[in-house]
Backbone as JSON Lines, residues from 0, in Angstrom:
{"i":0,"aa":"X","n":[0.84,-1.18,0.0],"ca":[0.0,0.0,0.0],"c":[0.88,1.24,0.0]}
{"i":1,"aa":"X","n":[0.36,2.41,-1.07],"ca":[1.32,3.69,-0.21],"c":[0.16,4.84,0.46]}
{"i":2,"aa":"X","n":[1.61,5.33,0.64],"ca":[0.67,7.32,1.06],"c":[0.11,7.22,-0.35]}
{"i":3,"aa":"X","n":[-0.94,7.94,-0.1],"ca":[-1.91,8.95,-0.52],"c":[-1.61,10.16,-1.35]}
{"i":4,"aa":"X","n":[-0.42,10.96,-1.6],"ca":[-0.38,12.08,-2.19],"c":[-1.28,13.0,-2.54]}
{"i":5,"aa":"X","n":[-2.34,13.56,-2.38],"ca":[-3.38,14.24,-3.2],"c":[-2.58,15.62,-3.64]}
{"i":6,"aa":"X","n":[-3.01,15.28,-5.12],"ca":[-2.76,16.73,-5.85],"c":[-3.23,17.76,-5.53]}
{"i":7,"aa":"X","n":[-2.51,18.99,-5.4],"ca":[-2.82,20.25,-4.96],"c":[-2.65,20.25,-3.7]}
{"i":8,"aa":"X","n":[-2.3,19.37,-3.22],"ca":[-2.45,19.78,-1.49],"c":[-0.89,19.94,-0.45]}
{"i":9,"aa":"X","n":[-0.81,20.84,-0.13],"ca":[0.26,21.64,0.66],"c":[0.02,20.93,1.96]}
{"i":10,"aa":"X","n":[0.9,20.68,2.38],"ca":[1.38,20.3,4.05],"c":[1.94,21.25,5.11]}
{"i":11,"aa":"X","n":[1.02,21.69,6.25],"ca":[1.61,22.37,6.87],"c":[1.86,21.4,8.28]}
{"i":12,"aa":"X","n":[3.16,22.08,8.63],"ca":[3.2,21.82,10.36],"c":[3.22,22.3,11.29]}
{"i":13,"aa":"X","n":[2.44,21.72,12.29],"ca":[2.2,22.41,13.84],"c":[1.05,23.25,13.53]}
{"i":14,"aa":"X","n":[-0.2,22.58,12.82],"ca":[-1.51,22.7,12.88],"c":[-2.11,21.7,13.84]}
{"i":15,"aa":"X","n":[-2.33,22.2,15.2],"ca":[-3.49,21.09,15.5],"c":[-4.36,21.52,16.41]}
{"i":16,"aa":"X","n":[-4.96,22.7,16.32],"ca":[-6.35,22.96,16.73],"c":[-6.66,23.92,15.78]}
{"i":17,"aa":"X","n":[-8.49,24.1,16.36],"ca":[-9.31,24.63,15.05],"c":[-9.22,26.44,15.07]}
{"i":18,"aa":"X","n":[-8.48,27.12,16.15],"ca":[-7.56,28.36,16.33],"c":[-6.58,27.9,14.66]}
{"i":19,"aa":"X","n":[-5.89,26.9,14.86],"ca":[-4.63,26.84,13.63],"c":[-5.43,26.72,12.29]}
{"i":20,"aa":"X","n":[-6.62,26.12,12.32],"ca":[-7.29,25.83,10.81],"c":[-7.73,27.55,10.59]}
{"i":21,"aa":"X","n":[-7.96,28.41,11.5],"ca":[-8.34,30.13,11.07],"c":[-7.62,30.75,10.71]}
{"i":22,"aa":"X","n":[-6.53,30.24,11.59],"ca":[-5.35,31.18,11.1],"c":[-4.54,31.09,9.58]}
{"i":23,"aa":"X","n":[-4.55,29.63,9.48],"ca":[-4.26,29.22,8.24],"c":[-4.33,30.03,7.1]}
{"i":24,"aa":"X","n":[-6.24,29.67,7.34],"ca":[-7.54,29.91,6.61],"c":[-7.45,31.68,6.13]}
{"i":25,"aa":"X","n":[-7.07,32.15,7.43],"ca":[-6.92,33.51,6.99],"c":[-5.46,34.15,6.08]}
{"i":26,"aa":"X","n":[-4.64,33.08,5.95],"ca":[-3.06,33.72,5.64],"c":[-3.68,33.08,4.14]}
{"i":27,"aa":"X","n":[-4.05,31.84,4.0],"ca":[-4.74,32.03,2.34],"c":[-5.37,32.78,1.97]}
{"i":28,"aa":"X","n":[-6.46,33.18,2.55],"ca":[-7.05,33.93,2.35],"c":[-7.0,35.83,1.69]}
{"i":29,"aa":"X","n":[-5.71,35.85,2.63],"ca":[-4.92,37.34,2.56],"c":[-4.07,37.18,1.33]}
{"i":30,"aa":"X","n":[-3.32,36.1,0.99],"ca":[-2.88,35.84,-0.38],"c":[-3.36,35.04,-1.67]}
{"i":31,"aa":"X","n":[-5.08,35.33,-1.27],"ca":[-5.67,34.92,-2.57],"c":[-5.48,33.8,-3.25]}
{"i":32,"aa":"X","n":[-5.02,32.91,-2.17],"ca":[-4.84,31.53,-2.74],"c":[-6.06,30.63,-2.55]}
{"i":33,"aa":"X","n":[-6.94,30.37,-3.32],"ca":[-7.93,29.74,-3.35],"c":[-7.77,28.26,-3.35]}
{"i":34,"aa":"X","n":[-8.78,27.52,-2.17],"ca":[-8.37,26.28,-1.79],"c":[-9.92,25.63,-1.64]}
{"i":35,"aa":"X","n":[-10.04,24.16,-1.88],"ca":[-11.02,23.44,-1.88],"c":[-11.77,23.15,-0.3]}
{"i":36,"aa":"X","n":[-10.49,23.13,0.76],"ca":[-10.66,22.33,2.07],"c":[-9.72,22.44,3.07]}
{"i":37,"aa":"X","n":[-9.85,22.72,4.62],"ca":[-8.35,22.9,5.08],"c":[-8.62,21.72,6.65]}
{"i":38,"aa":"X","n":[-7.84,21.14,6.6],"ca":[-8.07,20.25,7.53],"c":[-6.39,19.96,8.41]}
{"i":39,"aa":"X","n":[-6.61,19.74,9.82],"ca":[-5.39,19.63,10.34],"c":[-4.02,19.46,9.56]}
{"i":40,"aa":"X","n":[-3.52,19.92,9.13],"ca":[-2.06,19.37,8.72],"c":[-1.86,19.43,6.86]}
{"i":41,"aa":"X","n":[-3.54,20.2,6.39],"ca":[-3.21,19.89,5.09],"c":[-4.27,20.92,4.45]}
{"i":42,"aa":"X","n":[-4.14,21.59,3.33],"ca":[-4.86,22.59,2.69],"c":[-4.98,22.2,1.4]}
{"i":43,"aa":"X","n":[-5.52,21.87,0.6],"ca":[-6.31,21.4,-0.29],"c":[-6.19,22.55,-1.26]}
{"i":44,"aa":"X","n":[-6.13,22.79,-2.16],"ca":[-5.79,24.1,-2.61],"c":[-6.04,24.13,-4.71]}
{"i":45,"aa":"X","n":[-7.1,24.92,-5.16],"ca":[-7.64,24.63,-6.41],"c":[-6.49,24.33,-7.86]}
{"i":46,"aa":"X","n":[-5.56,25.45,-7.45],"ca":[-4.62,24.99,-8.47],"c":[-2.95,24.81,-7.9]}
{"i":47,"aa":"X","n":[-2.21,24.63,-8.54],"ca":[-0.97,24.56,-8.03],"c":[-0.47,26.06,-7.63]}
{"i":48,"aa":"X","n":[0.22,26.27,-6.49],"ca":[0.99,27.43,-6.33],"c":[2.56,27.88,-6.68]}
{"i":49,"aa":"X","n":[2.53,28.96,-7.09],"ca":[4.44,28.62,-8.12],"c":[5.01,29.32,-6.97]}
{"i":50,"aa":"X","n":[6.18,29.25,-7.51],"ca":[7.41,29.11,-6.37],"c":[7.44,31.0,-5.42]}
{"i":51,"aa":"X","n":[7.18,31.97,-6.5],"ca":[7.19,33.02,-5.96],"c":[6.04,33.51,-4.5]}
{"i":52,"aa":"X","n":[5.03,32.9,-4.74],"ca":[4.03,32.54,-3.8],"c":[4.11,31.67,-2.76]}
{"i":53,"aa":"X","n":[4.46,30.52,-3.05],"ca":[5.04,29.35,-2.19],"c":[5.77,30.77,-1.55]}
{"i":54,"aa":"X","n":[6.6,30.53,-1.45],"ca":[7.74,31.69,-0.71],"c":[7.34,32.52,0.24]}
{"i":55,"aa":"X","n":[6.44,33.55,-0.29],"ca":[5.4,34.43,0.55],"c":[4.5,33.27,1.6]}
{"i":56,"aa":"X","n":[3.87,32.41,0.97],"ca":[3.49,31.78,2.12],"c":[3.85,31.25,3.38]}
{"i":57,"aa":"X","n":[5.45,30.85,2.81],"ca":[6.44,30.37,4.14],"c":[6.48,30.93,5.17]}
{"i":58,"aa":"X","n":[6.49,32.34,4.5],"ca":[7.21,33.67,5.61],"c":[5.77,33.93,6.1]}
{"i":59,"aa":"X","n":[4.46,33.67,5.85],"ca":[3.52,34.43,6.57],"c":[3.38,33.12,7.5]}
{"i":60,"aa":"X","n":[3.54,31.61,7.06],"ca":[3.29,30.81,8.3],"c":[4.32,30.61,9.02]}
{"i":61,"aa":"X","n":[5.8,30.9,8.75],"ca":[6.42,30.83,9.94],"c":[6.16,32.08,10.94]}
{"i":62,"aa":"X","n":[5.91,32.82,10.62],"ca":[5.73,34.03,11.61],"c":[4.64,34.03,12.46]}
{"i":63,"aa":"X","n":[3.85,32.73,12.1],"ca":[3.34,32.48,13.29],"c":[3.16,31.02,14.0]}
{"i":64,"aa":"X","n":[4.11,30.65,13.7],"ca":[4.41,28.85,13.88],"c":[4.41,27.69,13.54]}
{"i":65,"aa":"X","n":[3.94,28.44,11.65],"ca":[3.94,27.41,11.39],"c":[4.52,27.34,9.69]}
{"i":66,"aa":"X","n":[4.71,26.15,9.23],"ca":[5.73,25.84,8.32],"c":[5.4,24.75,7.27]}
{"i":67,"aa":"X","n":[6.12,25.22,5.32],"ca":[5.41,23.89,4.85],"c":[6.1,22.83,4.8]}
{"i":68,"aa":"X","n":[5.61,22.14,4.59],"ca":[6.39,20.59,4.66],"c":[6.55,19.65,3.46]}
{"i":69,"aa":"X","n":[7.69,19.63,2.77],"ca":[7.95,19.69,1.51],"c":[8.15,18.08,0.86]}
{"i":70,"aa":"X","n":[9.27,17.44,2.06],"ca":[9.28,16.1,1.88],"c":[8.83,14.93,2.38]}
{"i":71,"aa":"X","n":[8.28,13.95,1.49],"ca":[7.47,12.85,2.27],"c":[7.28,12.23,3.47]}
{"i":72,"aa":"X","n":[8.3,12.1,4.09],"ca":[8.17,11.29,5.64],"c":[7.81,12.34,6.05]}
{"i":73,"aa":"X","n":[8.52,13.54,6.44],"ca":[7.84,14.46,7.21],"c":[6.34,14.68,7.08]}
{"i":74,"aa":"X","n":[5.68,14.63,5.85],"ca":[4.56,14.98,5.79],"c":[3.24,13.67,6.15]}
{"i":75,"aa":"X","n":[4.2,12.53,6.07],"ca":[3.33,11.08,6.57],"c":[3.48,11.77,8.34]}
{"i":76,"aa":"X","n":[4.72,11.78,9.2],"ca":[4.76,12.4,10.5],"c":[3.71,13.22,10.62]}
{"i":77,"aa":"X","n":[3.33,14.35,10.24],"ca":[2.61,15.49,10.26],"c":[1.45,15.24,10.44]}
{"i":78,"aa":"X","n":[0.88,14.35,9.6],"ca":[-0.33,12.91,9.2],"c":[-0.65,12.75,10.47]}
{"i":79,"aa":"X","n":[-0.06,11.67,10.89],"ca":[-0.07,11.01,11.91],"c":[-0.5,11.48,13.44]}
{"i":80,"aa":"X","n":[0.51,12.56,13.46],"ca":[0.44,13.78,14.58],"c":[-1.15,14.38,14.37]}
{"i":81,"aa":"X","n":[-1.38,14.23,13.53],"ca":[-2.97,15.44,13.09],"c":[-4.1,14.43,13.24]}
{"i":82,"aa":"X","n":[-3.72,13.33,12.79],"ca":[-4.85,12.48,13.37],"c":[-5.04,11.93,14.19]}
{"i":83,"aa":"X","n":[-3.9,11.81,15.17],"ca":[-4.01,11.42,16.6],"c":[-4.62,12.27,17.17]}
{"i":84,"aa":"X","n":[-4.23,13.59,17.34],"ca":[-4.52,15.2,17.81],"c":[-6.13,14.82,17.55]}
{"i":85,"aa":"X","n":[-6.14,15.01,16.53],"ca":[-8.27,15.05,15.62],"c":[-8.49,13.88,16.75]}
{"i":86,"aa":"X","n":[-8.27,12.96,17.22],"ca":[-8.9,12.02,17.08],"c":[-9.5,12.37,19.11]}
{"i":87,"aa":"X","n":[-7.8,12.1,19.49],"ca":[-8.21,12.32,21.25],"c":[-8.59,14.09,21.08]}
{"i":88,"aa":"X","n":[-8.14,14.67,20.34],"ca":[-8.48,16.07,21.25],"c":[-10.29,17.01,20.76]}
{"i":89,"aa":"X","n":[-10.73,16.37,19.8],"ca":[-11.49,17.02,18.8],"c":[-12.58,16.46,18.76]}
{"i":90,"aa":"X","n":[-12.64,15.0,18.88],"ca":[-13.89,14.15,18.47],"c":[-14.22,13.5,19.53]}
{"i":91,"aa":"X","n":[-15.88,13.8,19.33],"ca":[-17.18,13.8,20.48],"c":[-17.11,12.74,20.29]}
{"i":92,"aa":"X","n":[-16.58,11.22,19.4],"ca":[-17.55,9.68,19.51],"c":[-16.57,8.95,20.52]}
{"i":93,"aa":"X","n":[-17.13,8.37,20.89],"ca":[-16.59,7.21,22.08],"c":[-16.6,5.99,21.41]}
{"i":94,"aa":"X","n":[-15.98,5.91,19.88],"ca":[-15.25,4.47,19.43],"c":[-14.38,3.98,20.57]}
{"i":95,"aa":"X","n":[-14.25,2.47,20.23],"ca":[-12.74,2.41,20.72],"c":[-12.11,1.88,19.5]}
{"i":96,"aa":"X","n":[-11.17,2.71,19.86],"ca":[-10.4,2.84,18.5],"c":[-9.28,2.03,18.41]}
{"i":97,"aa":"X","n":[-8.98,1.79,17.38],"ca":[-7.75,0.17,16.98],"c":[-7.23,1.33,16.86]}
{"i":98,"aa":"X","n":[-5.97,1.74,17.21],"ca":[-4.69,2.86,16.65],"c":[-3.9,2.18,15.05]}
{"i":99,"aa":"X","n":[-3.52,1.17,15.57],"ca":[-2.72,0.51,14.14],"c":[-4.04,0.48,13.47]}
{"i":100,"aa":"X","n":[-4.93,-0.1,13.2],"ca":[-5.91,-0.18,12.05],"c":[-6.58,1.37,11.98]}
{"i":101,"aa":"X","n":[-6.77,2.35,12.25],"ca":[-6.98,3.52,12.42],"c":[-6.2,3.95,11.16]}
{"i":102,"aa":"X","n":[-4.92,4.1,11.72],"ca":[-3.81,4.64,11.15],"c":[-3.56,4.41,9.61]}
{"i":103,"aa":"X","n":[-3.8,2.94,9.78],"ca":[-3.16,2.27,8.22],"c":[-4.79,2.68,7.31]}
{"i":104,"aa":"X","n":[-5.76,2.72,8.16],"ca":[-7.24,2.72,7.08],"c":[-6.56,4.6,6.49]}
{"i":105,"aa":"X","n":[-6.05,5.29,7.4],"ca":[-6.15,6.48,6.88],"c":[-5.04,6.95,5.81]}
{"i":106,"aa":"X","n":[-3.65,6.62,6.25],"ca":[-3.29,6.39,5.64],"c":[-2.44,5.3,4.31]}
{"i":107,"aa":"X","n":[-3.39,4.45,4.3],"ca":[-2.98,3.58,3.41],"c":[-1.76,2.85,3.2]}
{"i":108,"aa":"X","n":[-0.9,2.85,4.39],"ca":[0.3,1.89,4.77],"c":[0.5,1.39,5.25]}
{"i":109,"aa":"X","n":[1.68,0.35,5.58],"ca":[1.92,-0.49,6.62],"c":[2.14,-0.04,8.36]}
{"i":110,"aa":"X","n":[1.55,-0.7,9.19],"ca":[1.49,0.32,10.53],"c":[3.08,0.07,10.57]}
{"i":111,"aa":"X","n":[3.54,-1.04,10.95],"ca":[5.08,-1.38,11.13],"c":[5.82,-0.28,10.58]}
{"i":112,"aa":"X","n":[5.61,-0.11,9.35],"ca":[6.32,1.33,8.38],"c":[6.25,2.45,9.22]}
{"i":113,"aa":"X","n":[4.85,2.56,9.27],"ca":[4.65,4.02,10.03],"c":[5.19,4.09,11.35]}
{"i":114,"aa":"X","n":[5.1,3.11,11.94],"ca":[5.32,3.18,13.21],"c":[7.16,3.28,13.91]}
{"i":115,"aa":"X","n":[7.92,2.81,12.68],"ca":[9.27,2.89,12.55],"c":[9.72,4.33,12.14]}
{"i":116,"aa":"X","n":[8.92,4.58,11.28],"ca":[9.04,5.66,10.56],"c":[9.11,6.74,11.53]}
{"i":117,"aa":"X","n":[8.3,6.91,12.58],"ca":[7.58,7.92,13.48],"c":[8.85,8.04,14.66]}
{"i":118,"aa":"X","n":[9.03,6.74,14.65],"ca":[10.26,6.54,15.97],"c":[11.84,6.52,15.75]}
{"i":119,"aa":"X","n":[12.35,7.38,14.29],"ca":[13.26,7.43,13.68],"c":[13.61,8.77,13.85]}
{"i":120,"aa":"X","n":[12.2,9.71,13.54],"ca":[12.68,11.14,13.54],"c":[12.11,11.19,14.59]}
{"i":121,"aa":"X","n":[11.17,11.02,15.37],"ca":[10.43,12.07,16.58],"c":[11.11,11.44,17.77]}
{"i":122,"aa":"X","n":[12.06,10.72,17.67],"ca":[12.54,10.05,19.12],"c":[11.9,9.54,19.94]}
{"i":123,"aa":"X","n":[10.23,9.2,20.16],"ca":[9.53,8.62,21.02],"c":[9.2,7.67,19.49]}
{"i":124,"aa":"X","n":[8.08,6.61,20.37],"ca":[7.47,5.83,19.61],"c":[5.83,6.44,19.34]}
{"i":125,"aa":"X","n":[5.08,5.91,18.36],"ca":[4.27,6.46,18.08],"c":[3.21,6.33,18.79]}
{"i":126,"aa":"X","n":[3.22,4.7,19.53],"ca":[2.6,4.6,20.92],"c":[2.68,5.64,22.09]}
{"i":127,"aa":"X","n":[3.93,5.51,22.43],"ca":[3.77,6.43,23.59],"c":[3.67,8.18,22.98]}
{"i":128,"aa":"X","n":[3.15,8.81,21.81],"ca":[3.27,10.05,21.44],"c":[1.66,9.98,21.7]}
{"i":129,"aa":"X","n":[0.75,8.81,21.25],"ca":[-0.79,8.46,21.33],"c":[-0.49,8.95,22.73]}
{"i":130,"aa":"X","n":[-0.03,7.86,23.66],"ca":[-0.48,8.34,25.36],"c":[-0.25,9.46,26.0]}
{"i":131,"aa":"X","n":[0.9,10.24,25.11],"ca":[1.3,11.65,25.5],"c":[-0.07,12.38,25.4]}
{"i":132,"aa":"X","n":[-1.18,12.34,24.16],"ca":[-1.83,13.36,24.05],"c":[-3.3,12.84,24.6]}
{"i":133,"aa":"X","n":[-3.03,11.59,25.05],"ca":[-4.11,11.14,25.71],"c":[-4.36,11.94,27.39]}
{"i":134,"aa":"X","n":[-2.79,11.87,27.84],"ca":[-2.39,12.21,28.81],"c":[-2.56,13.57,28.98]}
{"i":135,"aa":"X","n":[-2.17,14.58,27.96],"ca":[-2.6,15.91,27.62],"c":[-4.17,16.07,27.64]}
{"i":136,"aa":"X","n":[-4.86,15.42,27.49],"ca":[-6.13,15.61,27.14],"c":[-7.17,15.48,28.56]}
{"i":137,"aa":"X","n":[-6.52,14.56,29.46],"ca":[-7.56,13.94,30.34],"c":[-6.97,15.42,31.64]}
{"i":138,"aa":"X","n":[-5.17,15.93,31.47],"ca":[-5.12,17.17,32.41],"c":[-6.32,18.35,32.0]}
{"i":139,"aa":"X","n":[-6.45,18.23,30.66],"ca":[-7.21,19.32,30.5],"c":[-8.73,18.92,30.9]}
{"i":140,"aa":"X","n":[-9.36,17.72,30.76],"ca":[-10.91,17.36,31.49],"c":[-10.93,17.91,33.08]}
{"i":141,"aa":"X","n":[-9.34,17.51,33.29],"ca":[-9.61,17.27,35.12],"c":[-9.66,19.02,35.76]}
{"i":142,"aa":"X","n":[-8.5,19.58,34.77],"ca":[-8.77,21.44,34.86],"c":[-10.15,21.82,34.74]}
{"i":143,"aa":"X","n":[-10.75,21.34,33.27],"ca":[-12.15,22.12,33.18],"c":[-13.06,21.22,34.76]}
{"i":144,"aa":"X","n":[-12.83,20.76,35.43],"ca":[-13.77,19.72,36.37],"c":[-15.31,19.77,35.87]}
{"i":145,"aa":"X","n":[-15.5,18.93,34.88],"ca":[-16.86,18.98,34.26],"c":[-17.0,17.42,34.33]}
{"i":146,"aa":"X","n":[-16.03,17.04,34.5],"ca":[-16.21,15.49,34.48],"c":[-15.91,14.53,35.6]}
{"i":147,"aa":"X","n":[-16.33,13.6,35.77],"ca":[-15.74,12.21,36.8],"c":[-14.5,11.82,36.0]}
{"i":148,"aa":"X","n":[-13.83,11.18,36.91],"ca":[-12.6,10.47,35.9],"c":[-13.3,9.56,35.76]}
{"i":149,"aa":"X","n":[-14.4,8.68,35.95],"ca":[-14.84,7.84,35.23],"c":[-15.15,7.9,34.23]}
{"i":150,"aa":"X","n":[-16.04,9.36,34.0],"ca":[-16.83,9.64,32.75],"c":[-15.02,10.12,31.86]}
{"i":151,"aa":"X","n":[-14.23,10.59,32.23],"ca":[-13.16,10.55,31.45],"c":[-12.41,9.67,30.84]}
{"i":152,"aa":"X","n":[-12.38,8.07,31.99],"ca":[-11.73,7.3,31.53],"c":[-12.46,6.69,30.2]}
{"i":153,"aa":"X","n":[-13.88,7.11,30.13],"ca":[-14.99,6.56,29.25],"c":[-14.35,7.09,28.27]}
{"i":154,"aa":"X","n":[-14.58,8.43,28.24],"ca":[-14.6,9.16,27.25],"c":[-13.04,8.94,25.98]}
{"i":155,"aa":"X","n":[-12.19,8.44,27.07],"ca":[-10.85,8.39,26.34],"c":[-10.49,6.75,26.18]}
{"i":156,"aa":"X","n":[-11.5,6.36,26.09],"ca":[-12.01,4.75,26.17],"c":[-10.81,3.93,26.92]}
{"i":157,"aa":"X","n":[-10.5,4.05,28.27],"ca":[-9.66,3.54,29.13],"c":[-10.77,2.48,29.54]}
{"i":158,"aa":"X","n":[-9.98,1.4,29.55],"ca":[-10.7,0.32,30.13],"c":[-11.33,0.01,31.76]}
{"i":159,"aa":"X","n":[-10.33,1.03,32.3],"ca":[-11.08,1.6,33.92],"c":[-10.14,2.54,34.35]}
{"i":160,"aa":"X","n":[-11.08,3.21,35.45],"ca":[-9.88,4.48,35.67],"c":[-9.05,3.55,36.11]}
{"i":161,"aa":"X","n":[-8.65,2.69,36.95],"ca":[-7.31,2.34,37.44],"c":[-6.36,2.22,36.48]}
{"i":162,"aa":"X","n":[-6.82,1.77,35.14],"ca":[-5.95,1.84,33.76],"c":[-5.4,3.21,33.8]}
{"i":163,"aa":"X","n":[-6.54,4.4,33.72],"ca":[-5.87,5.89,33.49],"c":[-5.42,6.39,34.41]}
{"i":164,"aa":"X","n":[-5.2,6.07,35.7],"ca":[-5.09,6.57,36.56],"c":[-3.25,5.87,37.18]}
{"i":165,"aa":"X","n":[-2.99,4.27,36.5],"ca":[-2.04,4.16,36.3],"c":[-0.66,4.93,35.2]}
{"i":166,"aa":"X","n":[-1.15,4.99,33.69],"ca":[-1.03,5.0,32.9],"c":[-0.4,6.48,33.4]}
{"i":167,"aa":"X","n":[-1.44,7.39,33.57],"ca":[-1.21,8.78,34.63],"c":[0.0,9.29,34.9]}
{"i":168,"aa":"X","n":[0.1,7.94,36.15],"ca":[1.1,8.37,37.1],"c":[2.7,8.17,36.56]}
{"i":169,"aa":"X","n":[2.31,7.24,35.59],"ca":[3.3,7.02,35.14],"c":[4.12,7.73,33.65]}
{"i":170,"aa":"X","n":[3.43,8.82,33.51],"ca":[3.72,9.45,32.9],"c":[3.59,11.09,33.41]}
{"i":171,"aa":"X","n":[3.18,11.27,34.26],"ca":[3.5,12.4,35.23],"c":[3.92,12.42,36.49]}
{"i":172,"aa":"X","n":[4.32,11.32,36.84],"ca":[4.49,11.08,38.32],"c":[3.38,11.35,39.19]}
{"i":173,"aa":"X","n":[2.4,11.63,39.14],"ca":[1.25,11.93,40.09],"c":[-0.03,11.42,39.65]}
{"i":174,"aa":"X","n":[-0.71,10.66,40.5],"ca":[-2.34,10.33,40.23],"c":[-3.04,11.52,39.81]}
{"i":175,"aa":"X","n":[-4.01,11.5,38.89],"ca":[-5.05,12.65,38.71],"c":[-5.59,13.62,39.76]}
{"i":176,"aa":"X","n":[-5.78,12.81,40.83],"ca":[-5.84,13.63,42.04],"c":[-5.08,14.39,42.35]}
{"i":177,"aa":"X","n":[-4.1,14.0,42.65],"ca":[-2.87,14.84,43.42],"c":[-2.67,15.85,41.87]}
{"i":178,"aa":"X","n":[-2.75,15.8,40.75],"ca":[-2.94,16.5,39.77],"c":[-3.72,17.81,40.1]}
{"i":179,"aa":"X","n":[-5.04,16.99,40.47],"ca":[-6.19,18.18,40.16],"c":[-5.87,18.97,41.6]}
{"i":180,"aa":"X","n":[-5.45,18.51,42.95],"ca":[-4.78,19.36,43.6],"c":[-3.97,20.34,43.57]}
{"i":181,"aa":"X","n":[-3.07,19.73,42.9],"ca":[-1.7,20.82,42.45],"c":[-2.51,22.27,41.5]}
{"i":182,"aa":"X","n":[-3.04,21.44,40.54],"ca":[-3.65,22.77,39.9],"c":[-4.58,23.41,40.62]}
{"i":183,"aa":"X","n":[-5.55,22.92,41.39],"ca":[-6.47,24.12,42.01],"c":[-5.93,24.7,43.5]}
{"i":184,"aa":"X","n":[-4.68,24.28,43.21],"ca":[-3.58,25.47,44.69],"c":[-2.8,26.2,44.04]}
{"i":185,"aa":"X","n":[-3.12,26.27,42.92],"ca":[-2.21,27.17,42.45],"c":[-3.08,28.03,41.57]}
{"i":186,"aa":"X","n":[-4.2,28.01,41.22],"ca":[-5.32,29.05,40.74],"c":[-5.57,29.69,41.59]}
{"i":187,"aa":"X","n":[-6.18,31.11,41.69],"ca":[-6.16,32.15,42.39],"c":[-7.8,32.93,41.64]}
{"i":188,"aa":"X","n":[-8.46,32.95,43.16],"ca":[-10.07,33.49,42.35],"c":[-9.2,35.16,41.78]}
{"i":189,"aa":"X","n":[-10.66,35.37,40.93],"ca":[-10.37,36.73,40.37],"c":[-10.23,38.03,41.62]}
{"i":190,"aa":"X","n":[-10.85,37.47,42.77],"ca":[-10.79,38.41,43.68],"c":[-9.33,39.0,44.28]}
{"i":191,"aa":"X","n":[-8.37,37.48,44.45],"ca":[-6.96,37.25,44.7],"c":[-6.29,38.37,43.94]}
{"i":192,"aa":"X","n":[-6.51,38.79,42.86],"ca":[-5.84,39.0,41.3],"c":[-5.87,40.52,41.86]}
């Protein structure tokens, strides 16, 4: 199986929230580059852009963090990163999700490939980059306190909190609790301020 290539479509990196799809949205926009679709990590774009433009575009997305991405692995990485991101940080369904079959349905390769691939340049494995943003995701439930860690461990389809609550500690050194402690001793009402 390979990547996917789609014609016309530009790769950016260090898109991954829907703040980065506006901003994007707006730097095409300001240079009249007309595009079909803009989705984490990739802009879809009606005709090809020539090099004098390309150029201008660089400089308006590095100046604000972000950058295009020209050669293949990097842009399978980029992939990967954007649909993990989409997947724990963005989306309301409570699949449980196969990661390797996920991955390969989306992008059309071998997981082994990808998964070597990922742990060549990014220095972690692509597993533990999944639990990084899993891990990112459940600090931010326990900040907003809208949820049980049960209803969290649900939500991030942990098989029980003791799973997330291991998984946790072992990647922050501290149970969720002692988490959600630390952060609400160190918030200060507006009155404090």
């Amino acid at each position: 199986m390979n990547f996917i290539k789609k014609p016309n479509t530009v790769y950016i990196r260090n898109m991954v929230c829907p703040r980065c799809l506006r901003a994007v949205k707006d730097i095409f926009e300001a240079l009249d580059i007309k595009y079909n679709s803009i989705i984490l990590g990739e802009v879809e774009v009606e005709n090809p852009i020539d090099v004098e433009l390309k150029k201008e575009l660089q400089i308006k997305l590095e100046a604000i963090g972000f950058s295009l991405i020209n050669d293949r692995k990097s842009q399978l990485i980029e992939r990967m990163k954007a649909l993990v991101i989409d997947k724990v940080h963005h989306s309301d369904t409570n699949e449980n999700i196969k990661w390797p079959t996920y991955i390969t349905n989306k992008l059309h390769l071998d997981y082994k490939y990808l998964s070597s691939l990922f742990s060549s340049v990014e220095s972690i494995t692509l597993e533990q980059y999944i639990i990084n943003q899993k891990i990112e995701r459940i600090k931010e439930l326990i900040v907003y306190d809208e949820l049980t860690l049960s209803e969290i461990a649900f939500k991030l389809n942990y098989s029980s909190v003791a799973y997330l609550s291991n998984q946790f500690k072992k990647v922050t050194g501290m149970t969720p609790t002692q988490f959600k402690r630390v952060v609400n001793k160190n918030r200060k009402s507006l009155d404090d301020l």
